[in-house]
C-alpha positions in Angstrom: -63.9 144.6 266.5 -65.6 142.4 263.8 -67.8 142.6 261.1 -69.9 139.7 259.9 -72.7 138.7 257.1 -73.9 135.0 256.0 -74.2 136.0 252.0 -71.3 138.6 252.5 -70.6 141.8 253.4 -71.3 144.5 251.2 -68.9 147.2 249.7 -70.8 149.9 251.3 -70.5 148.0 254.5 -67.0 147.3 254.2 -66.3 151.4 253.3 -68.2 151.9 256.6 -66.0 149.6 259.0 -63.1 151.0 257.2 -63.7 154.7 257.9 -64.6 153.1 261.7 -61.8 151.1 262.3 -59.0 153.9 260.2 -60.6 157.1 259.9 -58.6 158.9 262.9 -55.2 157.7 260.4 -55.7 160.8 258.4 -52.7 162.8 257.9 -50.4 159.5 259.1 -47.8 158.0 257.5 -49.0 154.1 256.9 -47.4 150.8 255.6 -49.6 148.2 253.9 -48.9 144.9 253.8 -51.2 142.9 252.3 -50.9 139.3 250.4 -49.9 139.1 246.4 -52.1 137.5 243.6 -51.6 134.3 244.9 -54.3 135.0 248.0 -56.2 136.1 244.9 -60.0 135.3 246.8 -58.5 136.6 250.2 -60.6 139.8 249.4 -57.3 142.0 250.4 -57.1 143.7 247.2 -60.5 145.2 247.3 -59.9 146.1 251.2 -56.3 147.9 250.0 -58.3 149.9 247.0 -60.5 151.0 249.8 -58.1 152.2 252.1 -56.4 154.6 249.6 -60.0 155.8 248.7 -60.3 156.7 252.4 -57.1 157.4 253.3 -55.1 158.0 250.1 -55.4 161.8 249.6 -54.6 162.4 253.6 -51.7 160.4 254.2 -48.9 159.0 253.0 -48.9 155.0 252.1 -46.6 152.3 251.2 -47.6 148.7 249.8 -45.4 145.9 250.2 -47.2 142.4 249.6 -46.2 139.9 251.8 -44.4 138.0 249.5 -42.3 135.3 251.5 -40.5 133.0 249.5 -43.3 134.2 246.4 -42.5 135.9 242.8 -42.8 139.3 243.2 -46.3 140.7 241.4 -46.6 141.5 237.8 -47.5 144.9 236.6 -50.9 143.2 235.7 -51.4 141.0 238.9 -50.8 144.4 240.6 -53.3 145.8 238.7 -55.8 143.3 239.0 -55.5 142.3 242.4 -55.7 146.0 243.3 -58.2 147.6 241.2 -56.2 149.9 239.9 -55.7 151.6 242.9 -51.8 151.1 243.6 -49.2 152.0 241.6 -46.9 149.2 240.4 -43.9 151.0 240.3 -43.7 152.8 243.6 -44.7 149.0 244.8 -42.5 147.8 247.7 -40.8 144.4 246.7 -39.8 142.2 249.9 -36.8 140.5 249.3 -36.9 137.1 252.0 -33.2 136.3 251.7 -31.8 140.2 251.7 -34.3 142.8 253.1 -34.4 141.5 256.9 -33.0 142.5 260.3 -33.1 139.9 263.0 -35.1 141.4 266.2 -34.9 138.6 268.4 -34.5 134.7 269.0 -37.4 132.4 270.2 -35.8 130.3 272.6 -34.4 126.6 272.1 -36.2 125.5 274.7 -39.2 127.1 274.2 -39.3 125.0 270.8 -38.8 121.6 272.2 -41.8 122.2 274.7 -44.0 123.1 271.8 -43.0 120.4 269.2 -43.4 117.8 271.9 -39.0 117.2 272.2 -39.2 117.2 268.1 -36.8 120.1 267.2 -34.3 121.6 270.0 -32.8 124.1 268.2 -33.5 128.8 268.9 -35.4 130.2 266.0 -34.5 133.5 264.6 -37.3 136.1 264.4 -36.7 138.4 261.3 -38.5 140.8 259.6 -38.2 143.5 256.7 -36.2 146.1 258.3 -38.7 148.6 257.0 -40.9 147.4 259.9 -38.3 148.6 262.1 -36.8 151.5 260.5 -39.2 153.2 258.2 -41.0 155.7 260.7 -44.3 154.6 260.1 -47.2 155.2 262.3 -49.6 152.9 261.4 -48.8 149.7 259.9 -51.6 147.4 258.6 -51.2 144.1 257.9 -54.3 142.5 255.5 -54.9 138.7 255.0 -57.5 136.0 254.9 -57.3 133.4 257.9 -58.1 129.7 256.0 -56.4 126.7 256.6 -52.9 126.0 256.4 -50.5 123.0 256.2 -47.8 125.5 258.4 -48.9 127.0 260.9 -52.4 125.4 260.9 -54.7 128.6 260.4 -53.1 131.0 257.9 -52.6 134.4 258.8 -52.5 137.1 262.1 -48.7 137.4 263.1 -47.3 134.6 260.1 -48.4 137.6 257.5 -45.4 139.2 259.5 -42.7 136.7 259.8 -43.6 134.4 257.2 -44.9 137.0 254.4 -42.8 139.5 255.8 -39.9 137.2 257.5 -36.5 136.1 256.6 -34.9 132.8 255.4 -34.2 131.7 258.8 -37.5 132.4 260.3 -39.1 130.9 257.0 -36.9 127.2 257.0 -37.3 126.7 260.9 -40.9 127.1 260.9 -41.4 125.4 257.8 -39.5 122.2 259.0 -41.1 122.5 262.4 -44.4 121.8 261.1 -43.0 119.2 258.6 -41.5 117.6 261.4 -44.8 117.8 263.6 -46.9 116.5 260.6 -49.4 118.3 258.9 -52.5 116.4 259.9 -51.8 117.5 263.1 -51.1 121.0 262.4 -54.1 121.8 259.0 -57.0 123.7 260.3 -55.9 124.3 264.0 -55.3 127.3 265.9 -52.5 126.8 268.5 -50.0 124.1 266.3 -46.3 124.5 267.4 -45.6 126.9 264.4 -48.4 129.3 265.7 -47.0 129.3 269.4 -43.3 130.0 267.8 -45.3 133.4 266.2 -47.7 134.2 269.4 -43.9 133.8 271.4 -42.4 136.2 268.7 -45.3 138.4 268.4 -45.4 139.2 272.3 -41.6 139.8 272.0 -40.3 141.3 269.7 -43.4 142.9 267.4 -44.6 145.0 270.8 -43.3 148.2 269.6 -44.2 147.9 266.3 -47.8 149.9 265.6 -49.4 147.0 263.8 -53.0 146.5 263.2 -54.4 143.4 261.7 -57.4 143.3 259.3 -58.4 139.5 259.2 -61.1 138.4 256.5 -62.8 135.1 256.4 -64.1 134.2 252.7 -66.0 131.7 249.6 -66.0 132.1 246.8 -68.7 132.2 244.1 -66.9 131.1 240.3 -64.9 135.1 240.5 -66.8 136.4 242.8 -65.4 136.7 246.1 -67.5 136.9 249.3 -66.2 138.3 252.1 -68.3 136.9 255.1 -66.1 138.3 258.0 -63.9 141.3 258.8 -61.6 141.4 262.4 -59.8 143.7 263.0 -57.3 144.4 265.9 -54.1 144.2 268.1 -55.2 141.0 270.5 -54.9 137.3 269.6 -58.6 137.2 270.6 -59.0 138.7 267.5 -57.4 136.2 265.4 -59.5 133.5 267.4 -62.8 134.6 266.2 -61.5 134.9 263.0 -60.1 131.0 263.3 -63.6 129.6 264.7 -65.4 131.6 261.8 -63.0 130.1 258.7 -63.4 126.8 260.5 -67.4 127.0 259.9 -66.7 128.3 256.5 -63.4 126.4 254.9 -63.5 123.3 256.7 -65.6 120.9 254.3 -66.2 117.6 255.3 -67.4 114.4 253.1 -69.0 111.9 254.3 -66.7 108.8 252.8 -62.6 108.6 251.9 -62.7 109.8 248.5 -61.3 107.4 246.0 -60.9 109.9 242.9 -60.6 113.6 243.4 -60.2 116.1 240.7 -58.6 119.6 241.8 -58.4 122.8 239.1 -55.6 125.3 239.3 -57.0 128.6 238.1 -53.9 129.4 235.6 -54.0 133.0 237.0 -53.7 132.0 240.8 -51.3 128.4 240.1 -48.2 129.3 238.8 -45.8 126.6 240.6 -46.1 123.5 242.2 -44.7 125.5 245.3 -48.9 126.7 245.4 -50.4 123.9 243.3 -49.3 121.4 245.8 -52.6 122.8 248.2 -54.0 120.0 246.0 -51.9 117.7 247.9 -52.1 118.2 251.3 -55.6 120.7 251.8 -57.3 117.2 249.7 -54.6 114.2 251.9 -57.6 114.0 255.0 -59.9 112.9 252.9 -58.9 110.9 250.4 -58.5 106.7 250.2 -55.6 105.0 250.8 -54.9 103.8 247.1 -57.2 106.7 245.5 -56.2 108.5 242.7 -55.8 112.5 242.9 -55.9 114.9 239.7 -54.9 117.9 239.4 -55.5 119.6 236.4 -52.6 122.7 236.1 -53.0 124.4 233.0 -50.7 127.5 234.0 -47.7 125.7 236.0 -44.8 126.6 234.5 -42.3 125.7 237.4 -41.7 123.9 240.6 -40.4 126.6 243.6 -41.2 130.3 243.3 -37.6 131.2 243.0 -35.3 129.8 240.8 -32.9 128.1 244.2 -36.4 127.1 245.2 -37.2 125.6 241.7 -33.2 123.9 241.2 -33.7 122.4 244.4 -36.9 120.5 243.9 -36.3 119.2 240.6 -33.1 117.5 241.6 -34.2 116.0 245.0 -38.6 115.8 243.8 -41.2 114.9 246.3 -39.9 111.5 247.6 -41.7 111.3 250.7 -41.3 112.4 254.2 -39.2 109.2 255.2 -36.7 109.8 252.1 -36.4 114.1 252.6 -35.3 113.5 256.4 -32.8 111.3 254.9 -31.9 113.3 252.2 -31.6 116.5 254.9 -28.8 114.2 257.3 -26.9 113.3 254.5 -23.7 115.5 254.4 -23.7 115.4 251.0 -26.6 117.2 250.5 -25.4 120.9 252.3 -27.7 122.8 249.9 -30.9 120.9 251.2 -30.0 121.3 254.7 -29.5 125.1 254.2 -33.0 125.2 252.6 -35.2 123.8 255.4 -38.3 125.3 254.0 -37.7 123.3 250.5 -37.6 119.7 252.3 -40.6 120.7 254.1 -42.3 121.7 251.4 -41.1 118.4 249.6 -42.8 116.5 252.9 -46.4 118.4 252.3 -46.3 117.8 248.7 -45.8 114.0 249.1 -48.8 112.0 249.3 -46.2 109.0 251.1 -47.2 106.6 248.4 -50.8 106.7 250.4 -52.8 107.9 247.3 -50.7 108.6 243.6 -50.8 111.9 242.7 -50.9 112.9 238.6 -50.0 116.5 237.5 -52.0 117.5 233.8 -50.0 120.3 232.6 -49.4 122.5 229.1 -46.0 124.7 230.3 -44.2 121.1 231.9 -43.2 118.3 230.1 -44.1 115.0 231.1 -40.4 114.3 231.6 -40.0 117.1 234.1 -43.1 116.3 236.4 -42.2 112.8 236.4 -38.5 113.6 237.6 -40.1 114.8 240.7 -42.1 111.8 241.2 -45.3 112.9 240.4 -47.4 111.3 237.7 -48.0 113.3 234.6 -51.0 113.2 231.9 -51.6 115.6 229.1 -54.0 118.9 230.2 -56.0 119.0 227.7 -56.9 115.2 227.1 -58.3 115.2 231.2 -59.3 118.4 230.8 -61.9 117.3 228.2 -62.9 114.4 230.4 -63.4 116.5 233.1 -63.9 120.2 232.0 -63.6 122.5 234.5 -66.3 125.0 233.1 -69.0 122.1 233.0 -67.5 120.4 236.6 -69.3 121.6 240.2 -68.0 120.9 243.6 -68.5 118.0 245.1 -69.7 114.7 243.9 -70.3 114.3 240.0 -70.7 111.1 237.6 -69.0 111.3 234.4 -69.3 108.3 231.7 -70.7 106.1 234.9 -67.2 107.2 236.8 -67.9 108.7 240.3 -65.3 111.4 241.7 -65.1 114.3 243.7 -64.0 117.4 242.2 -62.5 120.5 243.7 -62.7 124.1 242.0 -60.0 126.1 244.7 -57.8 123.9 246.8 -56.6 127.5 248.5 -59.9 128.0 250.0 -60.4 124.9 252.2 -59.6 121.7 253.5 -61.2 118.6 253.0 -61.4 115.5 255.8 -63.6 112.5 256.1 
């Protein structure tokens, strides 16, 4: 079943295709799992909220964000993201490298057929064991579908073994897309990463009482606009959902963009882990030999974890030539058990193609450039190009032409 509107649907509508879609759940027992702050314009907050106004006084509910390899929530992202609605301390925390129970193995075989003879190896499909064992009768799994560097459209079954998977599941599928290369993979439907899910999914999830509630979205400065709602069991589902964020994320201009400016909202941005969406969501479209910007005024780290973090400050992003390297070398064990690391290290190079500058308050200059990035103070290029004056697209500054980006997270740019 979906729900659509050009300029948005409206609360009242939403409340409606809620009490539609969930209203016979009354009296169940029910397991949220929706993304953290970091989806902060997927419009699953407000969707949550509404659920436990529907639902909340009939049944009993559990939250657990799909986390992955994230930082748990705040007390006030929790707050934020959910209106107020969910309590922060009865907040379920997944914990990727602890908190998982394998339920089956996607076949070695199966894998080399998908990534074209790339990778030959089983992948383990993992989940929070609370999937398996906590008795619920309903579990719903929230999340925008937009384009990924991954699995090619975000969301559907990767909220469950990505957001809700182990470190096994995470560094196999990671690699496998590094290995397939992202501009194969971003803004696709059936990439090799998404057939290793659908394989999974048909399984080993067809026990599990899930029911997905896809949104597509834009957003307007804070405002978010959610312009579809899917919901269902059947891949079909997901594929509307896919051809609907295509029309709406996928944002073409109409020459290789020789300087491109991208803000990290400092509430959203933490890490270059998420920053890096300035990388790869911007690498279609821009020049060979352009110049991207990112202007990070509330990166405070590299990985979302502190492993995550050591890991990329001592090996950086090097490109994808030097990381496989780096991976075969013996020496380097602790890389090669952290798959999903090189691969992000792969997406976040540009491969010398374009330089890529990091303008930040909470890193030195010294630290950003010891992972081969460029660095510039944030405030002296955020007063040459202020994010509260700046609009998307195009814009001339001081007789200086450049493209400028408000939300890397919400699309992805090609010539």
């Amino acid at each position: 079943m979906f729900y659509r509107s050009k300029n948005g649907l409206s609360d009242e509508s939403l409340r409606q295709a809620l009490e539609e879609q969930l209203g016979s759940l009354r009296g169940s027992k029910i397991l949220i799992l929706p993304p953290d702050y970091t989806r902060l314009y997927s419009g699953a907050g407000k969707l949550t909220a509404m659920i436990f106004d529907l639902l909340g006084d009939s049944c009993e509910i559990d939250v657990m964000p799909a986390l992955g390899t994230h930082a748990p929530m705040t007390k006030e992202e929790c707050d934020a993201f959910f209106e107020g609605r969910v309590d922060y301390e009865k907040l379920i925390v997944h914990n990727w490298r602890q908190d998982v129970v394998k339920i089956g193995e996607v076949p070695a075989q199966f894998v080399a057929e998908v990534s074209e003879g790339l990778v030959n190896e089983k992948i383990d499909a993992e989940v929070n064991h609370i999937l398996i064992d906590g008795g619920y009768d309903r579990i719903l799994s929230i999340g925008q579908v937009v384009p990924h560097e991954v699995v090619g459209m975000a969301n559907y079954s990767k909220n469950i073994f990505v957001g809700c998977g182990g470190s096994s599941m995470i560094n196999s599928s990671h690699m496998l897309g590094a290995f397939y290369g992202l501009e194969r993979i971003m803004g696709r439907d059936f990439s090799p990463v998404r057939r290793v899910f659908d394989y999974a999914e048909e399984h080993f999830l067809k026990d599990i009482p899930i029911l997905y509630l896809l949104t597509c979205t834009t957003n307007e400065g804070d405002k978010t606009l959610i312009h579809g709602l899917y919901v269902g069991r059947e891949r079909s589902v997901f594929e509307q959902a896919v051809e609907h964020s295509q029309e709406l994320n996928l944002i073409r201009v109409g020459e290789p963009i020789e300087k491109c400016v991208v803000y990290l909202d400092p509430r959203e941005f933490k890490s270059t882990w998420l920053g890096n969406k300035a990388v790869y969501r911007t690498r279609l479209a821009m020049a060979d030999g352009g110049e991207l910007i990112v202007l990070a005024p509330g990166v405070v780290k590299f990985g979302e974890d502190a492993e995550n973090d050591r890991l990329i400050r001592k090996y950086g992003y090097v490109g994808r030539e030097r990381v496989l390297e780096l991976v075969n070398d013996p020496a380097n064990a602790d890389l090669k058990a952290n798959l999903s690391v090189a691969a992000h290290l792969i997406h976040g190079s540009s491969d010398g193609r374009f330089s890529v500058t990091y303008c930040t308050e909470l890193l030195s200059g010294e630290e950003v450039e010891g992972v081969a990035f460029g660095w510039r103070p944030y405030k002296e290029e955020a007063a040459k190009y202020d994010p509260a004056v700046l609009r998307d697209g195009w814009n001339e500054a001081d007789g200086e032409r450049f493209y400028y980006i408000s939300n890397p997270a919400l699309g992805l740019w090609s010539v």
